[in-house]
NUPAPA-778425 format. One line per field, with one value per residue (C-alpha): residue in three letters; x, y, z. Coordinates in nm, 2 decimals. Example, Ala and Ser with C-alpha at 12.3 -4.5 7.8 and 13.67 -1.06 7.14 Angstrom:
2
vexdren	c(ALA, SER)
X	c(1.23, 1.37)
Y	c(-0.45, -0.11)
Z	c(0.78, 0.71)
END
This chain:
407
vexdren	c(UNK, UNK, UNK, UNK, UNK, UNK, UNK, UNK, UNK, UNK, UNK, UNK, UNK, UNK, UNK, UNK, UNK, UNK, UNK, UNK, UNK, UNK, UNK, UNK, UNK, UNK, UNK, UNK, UNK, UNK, UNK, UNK, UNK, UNK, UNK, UNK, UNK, UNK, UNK, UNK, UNK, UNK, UNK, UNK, UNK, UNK, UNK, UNK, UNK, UNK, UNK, UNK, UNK, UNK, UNK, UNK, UNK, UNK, UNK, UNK, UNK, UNK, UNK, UNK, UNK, UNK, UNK, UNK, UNK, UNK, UNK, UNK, UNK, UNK, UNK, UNK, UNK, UNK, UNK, UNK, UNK, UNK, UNK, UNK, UNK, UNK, UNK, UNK, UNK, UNK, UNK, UNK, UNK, UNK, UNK, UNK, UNK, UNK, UNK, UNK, UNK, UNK, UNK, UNK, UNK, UNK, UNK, UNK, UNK, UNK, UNK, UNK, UNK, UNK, UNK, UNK, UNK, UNK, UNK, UNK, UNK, UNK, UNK, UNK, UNK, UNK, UNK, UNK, UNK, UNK, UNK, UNK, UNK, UNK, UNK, UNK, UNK, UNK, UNK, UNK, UNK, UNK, UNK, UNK, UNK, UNK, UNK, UNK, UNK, UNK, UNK, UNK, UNK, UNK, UNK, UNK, UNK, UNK, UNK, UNK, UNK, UNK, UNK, UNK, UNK, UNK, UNK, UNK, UNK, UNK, UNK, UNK, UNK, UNK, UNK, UNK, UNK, UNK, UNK, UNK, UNK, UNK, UNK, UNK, UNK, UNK, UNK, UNK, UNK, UNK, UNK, UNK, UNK, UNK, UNK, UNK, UNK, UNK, UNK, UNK, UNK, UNK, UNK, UNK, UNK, UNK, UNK, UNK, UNK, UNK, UNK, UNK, UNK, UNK, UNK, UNK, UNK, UNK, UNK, UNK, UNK, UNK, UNK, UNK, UNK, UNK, UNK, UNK, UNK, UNK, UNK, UNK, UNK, UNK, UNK, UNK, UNK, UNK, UNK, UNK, UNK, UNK, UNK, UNK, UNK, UNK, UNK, UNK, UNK, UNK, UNK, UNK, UNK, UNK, UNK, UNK, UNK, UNK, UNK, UNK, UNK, UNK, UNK, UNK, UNK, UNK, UNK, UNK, UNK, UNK, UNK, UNK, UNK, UNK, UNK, UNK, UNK, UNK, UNK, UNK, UNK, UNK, UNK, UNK, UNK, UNK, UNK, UNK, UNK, UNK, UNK, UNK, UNK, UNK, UNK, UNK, UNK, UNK, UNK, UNK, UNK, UNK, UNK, UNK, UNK, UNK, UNK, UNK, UNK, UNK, UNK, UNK, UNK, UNK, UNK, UNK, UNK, UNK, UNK, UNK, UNK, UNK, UNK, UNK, UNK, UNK, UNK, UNK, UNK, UNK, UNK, UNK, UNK, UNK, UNK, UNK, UNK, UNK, UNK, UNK, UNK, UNK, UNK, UNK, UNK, UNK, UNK, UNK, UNK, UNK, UNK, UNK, UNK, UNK, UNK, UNK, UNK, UNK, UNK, UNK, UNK, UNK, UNK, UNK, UNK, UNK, UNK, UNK, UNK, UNK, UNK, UNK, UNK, UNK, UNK, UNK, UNK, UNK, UNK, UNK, UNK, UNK, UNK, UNK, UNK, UNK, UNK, UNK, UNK, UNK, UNK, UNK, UNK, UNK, UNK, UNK, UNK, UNK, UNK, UNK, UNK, UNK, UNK, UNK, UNK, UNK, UNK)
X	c(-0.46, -0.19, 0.14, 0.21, 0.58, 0.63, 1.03, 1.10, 1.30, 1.31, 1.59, 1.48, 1.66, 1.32, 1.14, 0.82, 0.55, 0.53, 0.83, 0.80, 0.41, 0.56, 0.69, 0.48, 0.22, 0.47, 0.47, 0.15, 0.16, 0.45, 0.77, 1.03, 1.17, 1.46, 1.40, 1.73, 1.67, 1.93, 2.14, 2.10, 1.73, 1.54, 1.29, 1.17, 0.82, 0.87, 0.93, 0.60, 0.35, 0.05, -0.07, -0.37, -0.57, -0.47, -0.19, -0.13, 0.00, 0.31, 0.21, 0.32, 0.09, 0.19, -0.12, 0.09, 0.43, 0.18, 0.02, 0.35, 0.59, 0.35, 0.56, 0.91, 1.24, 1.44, 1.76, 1.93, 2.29, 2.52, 2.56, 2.77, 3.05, 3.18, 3.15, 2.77, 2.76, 2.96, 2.72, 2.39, 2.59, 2.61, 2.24, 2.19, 2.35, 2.05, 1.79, 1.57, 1.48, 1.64, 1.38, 1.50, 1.34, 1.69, 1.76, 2.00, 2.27, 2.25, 2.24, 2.59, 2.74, 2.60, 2.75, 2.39, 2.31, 2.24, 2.58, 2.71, 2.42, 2.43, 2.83, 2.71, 2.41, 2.41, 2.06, 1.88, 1.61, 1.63, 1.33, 1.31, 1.03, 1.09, 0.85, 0.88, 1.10, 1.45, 1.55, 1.52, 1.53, 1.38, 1.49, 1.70, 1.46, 1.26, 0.88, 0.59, 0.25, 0.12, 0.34, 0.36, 0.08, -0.19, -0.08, 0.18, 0.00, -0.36, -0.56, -0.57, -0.70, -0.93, -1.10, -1.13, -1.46, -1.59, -1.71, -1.42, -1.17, -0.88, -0.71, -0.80, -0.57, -0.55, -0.83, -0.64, -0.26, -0.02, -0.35, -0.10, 0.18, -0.08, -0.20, 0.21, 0.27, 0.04, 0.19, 0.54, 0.43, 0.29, 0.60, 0.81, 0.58, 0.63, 0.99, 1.05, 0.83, 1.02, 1.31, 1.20, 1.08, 1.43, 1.69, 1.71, 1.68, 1.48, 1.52, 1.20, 1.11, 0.81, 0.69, 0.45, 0.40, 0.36, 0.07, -0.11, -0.11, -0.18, -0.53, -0.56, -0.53, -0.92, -0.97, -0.57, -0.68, -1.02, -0.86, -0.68, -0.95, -1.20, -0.87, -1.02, -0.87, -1.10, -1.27, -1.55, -1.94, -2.11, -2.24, -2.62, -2.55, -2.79, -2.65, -3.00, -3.01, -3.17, -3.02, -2.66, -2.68, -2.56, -2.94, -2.90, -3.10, -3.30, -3.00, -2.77, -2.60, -2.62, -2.61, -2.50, -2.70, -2.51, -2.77, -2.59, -2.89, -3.09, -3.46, -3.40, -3.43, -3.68, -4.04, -3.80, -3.70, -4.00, -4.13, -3.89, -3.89, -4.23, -4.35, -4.56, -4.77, -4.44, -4.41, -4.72, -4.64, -4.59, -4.29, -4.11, -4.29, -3.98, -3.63, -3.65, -3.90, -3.71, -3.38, -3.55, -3.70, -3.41, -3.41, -3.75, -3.72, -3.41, -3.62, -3.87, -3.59, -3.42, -3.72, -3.79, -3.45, -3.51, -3.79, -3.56, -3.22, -2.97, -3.01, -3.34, -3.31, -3.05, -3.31, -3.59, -3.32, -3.17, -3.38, -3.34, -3.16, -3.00, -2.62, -2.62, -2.39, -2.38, -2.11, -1.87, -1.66, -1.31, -1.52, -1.81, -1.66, -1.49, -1.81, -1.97, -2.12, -1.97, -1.62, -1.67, -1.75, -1.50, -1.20, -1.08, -1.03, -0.77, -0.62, -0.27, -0.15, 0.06, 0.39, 0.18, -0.09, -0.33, -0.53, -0.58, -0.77, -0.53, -0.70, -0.59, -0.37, -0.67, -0.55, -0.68, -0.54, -0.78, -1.07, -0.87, -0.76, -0.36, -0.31, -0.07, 0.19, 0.26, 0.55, 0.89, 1.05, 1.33, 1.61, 1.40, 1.57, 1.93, 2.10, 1.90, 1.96, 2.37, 2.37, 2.14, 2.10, 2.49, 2.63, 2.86, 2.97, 2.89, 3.23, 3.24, 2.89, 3.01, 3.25, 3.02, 2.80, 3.09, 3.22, 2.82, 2.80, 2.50, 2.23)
Y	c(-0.95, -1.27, -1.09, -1.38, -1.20, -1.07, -1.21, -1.13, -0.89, -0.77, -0.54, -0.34, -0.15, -0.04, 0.21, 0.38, 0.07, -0.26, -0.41, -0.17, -0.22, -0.59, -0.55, -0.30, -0.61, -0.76, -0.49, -0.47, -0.82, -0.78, -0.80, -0.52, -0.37, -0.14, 0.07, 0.21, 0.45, 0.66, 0.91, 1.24, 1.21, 0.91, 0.66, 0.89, 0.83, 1.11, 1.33, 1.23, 1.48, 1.41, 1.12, 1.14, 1.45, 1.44, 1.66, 1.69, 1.98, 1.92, 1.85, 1.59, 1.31, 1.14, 0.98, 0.76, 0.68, 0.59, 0.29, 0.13, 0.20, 0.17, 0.09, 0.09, 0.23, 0.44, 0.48, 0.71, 0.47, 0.61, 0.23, 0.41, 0.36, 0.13, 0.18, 0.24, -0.14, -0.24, -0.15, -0.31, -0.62, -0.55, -0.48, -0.82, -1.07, -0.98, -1.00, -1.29, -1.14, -0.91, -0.72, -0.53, -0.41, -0.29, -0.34, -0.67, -0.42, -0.18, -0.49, -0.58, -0.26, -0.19, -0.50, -0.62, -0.96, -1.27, -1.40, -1.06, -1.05, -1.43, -1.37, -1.18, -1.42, -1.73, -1.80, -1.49, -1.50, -1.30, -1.11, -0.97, -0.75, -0.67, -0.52, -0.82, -1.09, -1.21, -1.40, -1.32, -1.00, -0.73, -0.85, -0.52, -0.33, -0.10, -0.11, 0.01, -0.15, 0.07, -0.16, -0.47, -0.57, -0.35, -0.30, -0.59, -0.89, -0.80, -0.66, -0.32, -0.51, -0.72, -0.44, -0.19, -0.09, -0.22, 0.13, 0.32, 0.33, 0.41, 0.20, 0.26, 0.32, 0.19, 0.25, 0.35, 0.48, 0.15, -0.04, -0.35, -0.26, -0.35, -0.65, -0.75, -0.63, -0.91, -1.17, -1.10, -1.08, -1.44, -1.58, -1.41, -1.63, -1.96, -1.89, -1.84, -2.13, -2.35, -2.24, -2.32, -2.66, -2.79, -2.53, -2.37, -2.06, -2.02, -1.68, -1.59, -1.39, -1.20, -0.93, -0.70, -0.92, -1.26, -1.09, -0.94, -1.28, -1.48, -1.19, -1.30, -1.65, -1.75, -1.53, -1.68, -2.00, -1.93, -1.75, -1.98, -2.28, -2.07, -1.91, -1.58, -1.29, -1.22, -0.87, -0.69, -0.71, -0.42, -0.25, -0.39, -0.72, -0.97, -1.27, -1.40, -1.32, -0.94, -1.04, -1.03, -0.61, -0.30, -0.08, 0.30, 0.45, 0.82, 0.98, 0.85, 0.59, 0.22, -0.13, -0.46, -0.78, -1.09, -1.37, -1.62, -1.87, -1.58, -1.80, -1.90, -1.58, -1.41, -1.46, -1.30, -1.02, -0.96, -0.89, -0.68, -0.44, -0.46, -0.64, -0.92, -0.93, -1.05, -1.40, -1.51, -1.38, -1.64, -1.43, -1.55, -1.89, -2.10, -2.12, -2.08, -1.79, -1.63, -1.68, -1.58, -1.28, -1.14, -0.77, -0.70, -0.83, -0.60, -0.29, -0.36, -0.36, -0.07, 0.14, 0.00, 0.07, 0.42, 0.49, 0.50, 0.65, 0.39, 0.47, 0.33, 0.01, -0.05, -0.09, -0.29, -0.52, -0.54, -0.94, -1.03, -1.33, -1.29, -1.17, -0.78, -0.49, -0.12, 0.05, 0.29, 0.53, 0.57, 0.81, 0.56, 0.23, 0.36, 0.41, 0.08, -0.10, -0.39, -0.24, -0.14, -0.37, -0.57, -0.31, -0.27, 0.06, 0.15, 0.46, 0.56, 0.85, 1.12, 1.26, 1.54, 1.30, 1.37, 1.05, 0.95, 0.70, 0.35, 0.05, -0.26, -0.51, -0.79, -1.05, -1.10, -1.31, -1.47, -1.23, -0.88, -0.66, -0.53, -0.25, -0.03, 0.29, 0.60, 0.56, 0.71, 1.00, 0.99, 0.85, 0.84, 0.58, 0.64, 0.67, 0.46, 0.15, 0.22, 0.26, 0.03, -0.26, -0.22, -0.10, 0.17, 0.43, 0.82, 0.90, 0.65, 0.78, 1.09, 1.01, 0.85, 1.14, 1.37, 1.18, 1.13, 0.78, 0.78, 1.05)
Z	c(1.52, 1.53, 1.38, 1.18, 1.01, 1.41, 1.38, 1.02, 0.93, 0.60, 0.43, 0.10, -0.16, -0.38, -0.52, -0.62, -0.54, -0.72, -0.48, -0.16, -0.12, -0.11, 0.25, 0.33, 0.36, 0.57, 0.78, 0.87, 0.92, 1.22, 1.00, 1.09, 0.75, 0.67, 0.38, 0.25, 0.05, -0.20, 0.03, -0.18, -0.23, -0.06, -0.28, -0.62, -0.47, -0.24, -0.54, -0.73, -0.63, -0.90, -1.09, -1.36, -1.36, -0.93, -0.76, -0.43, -0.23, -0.14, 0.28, 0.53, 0.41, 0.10, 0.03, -0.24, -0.03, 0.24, 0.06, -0.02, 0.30, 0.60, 0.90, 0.80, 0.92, 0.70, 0.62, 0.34, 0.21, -0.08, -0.23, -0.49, -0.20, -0.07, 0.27, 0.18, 0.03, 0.36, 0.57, 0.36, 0.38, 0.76, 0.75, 0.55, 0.78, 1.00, 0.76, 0.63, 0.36, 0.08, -0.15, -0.46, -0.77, -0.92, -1.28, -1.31, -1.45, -1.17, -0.91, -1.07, -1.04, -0.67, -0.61, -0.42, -0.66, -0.52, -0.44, -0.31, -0.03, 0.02, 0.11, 0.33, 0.47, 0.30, 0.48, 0.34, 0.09, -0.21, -0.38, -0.73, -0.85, -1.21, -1.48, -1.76, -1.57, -1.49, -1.82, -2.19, -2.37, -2.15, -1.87, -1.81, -1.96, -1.66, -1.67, -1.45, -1.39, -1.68, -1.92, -1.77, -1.60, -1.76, -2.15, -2.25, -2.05, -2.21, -1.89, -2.11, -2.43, -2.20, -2.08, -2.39, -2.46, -2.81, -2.89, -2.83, -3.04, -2.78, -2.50, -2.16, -1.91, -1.56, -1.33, -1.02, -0.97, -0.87, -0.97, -1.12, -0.85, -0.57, -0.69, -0.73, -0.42, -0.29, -0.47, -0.38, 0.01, -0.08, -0.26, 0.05, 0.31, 0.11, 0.08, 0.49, 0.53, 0.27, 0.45, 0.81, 0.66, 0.43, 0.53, 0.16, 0.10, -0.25, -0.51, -0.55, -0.89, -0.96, -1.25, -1.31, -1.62, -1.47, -1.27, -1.50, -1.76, -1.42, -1.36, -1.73, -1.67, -1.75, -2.07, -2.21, -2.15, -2.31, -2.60, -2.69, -2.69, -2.88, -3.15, -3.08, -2.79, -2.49, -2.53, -2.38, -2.55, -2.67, -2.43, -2.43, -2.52, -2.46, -2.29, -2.25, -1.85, -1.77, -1.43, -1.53, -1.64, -1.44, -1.42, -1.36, -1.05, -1.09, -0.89, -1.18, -0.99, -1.10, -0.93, -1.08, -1.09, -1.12, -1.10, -1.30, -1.23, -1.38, -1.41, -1.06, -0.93, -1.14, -0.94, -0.63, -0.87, -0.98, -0.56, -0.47, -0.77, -0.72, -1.05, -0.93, -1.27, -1.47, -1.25, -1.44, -1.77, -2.07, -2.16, -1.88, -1.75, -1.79, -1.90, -2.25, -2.28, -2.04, -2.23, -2.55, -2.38, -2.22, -2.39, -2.27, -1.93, -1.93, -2.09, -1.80, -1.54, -1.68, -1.66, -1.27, -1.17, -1.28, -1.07, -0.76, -0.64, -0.54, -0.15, -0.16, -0.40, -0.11, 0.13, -0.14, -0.22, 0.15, 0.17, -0.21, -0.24, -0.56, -0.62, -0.66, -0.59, -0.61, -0.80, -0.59, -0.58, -0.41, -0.18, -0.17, -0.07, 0.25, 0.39, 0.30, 0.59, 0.53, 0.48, 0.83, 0.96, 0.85, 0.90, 0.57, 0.62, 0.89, 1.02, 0.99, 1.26, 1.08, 1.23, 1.41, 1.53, 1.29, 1.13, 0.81, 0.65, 0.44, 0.31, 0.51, 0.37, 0.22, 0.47, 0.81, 1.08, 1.34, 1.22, 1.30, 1.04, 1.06, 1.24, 1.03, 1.09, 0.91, 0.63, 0.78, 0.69, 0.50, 0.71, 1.03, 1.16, 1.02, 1.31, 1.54, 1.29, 1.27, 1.64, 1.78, 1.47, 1.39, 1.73, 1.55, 1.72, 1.66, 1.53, 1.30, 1.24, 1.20, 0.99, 0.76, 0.77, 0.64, 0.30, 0.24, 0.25, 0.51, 0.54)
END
């Protein structure tokens, strides 16, 4: 794999995900980042130990702090001294990047906004992941991907069910945060390459809001075209295409056609389900009977599909031409052939050499996916960073050590 970041060095004050999955990217992709991370109890992350109706056991492997700091060094800084801020500024000047996802009040206080870091490397470029945005009202307001991205930009009214009458909540833990996280690692690369190319260093400013409206951007645009919000259709709708339905299988697991060119592929439909008599029926001999049709060609389908489990429509509908998928589970998915093959599942090694199984960062480089590392533990690397980045020596480390200001 061509570590593209290989160079780059990024320094992060962050927490939880949204902002430290950001360089966790960059990571994988060669970058060398310094997590700093609060002296008296390293990134809140480390502290979460469930999420939905899941709770982990309290063990070496963070299943969650693994996803979102992959590769990094740690260090634990007291930047509630100043000797603490003296030494990020130290850490800065050799930086090309400074990521934060601190409130615009706390950045003030800490003394770590733009102008304080860029006194201390005027070259740097500074990142903020924020929940609703740097200007107007809420911009000092905190927010997770829950409110940003999935409730307040409409992803959560988007997908609602028509027949329930409750909101549905995220389908995966950091589901918005991820999906951030990728868009700040792209703003980050545009920036450095701005930078190589003119010599300015840009701000770069993304939110958990932003994201969500731009996942949204198709059904805003539409919804405000046709006056009416984008919602989901009964389930069962007729959309006059039988070829554009999820089918359930006799094991109780479903697939997804998604032959938009639905008349195209029906004679080829008809084979491998093993229907040959409907490619000569009058009910479907061209476009408009089979538009006007649709429910019982869907009927017919539905009671096909059910004749098999999903394993072996796998195999019917291994040389069918049309668009189709299965639907999988988090279990499921790692397994897929083509997620194999592909690598987009890696291995992380754990402290005691144990392996465990990360999805790859959705970029690949000259056909290889990144390689990635295990997330430090807190303050790994806090002396190795003072000594070796900062060249301080161990009684001043020491020293440092004692009042608290370093871990």
């Amino acid at each position: 794999m061509t570590a593209v970041m290989r160079g780059i060095r990024i320094l992060e004050v962050a927490e939880h995900t949204f902002v430290p999955a950001a360089s966790a990217i960059l990571s994988d992709w060669g970058a060398d980042v310094i997590k700093v991370e609060p002296a008296e109890r390293g990134d809140a992350m480390r502290g979460i130990m469930s999420t939905g109706n899941m709770g982990l056991d309290g063990g070496a492997w963070h299943p969650l702090l693994q996803h979102s700091n992959r590769g990094k060094r740690s260090i634990g800084l007291d930047l509630g001294r100043p000797e603490g801020v003296d030494i990020l500024y130290r850490l800065a000047a050799t930086c090309d990047v400074f990521l934060t996802n601190k409130l615009p009040t706390v950045r003030s206080k800490l003394r770590i906004d733009v102008d304080d870091i860029r006194a201390a490397n005027p070259d740097i470029i500074y990142v903020r992941g924020s929940g609703f945005g740097s200007r107007g009202p809420d911009a000092d307001r905190g927010g997770y991907d829950v409110l940003g991205y999935w409730c307040r930009a409409g992803v959560a009214s988007g997908a609602k069910p028509v027949e329930f009458d409750a909101i549905p909540g995220q389908p995966a833990p950091a589901y918005g945060d991820s999906i951030g996280a990728m868009t700040i690692a792209g703003g980050i690369s545009a920036a450095l390459l701005h930078r190589e190319r003119t010599g300015e260093a840009p701000v770069v400013d993304v939110s958990l809001l932003a994201t969500g409206m731009w996942a949204m951007g198709a059904a805003i645009a539409l919804s405000h075209e046709l006056s009416h919000p984008w919602g989901q259709f009964p389930v069962g709708t007729d959309i006059g295409n039988p070829l554009t339905a999820t089918y359930q299988t006799s094991d109780g697991q479903w697939l997804q056609l998604a032959c938009l060119q639905g008349f195209h592929y029906w004679a080829e439909t008809c084979r491998v389900t093993g229907l040959p008599e409907l490619v000569g029926d009058e009910r479907f001999a061209d476009v408009a009977s089979f538009a006007a049709n649709s429910q019982i060609a869907r009927a017919i389908l539905a009671e096909r599909f059910a004749t098999a489990s999903l394993s072996e429509w796998k195999q019917r509908l291994a040389d069918f031409r049309g668009q189709w998928a299965p639907v999988q589970n988090c279990i499921e998915v790692t397994d897929d052939p083509q997620v194999v093959a592909n690598g987009y599942v890696v291995e992380a090694e754990g402290a005691s050499g144990e392996k465990h199984p990360l999805v790859a960062t959705p970029v690949q480089f000259d056909e290889a996916a990144a390689p990635t590392r295990r997330s430090p533990d807190f303050n790994e690397h806090g002396d190795q960073i003072l000594t070796g980045d900062l060249g301080l020596d161990w009684d001043a480390i020491i020293d440092l050590k004692v009042k608290g200001v370093v871990a």
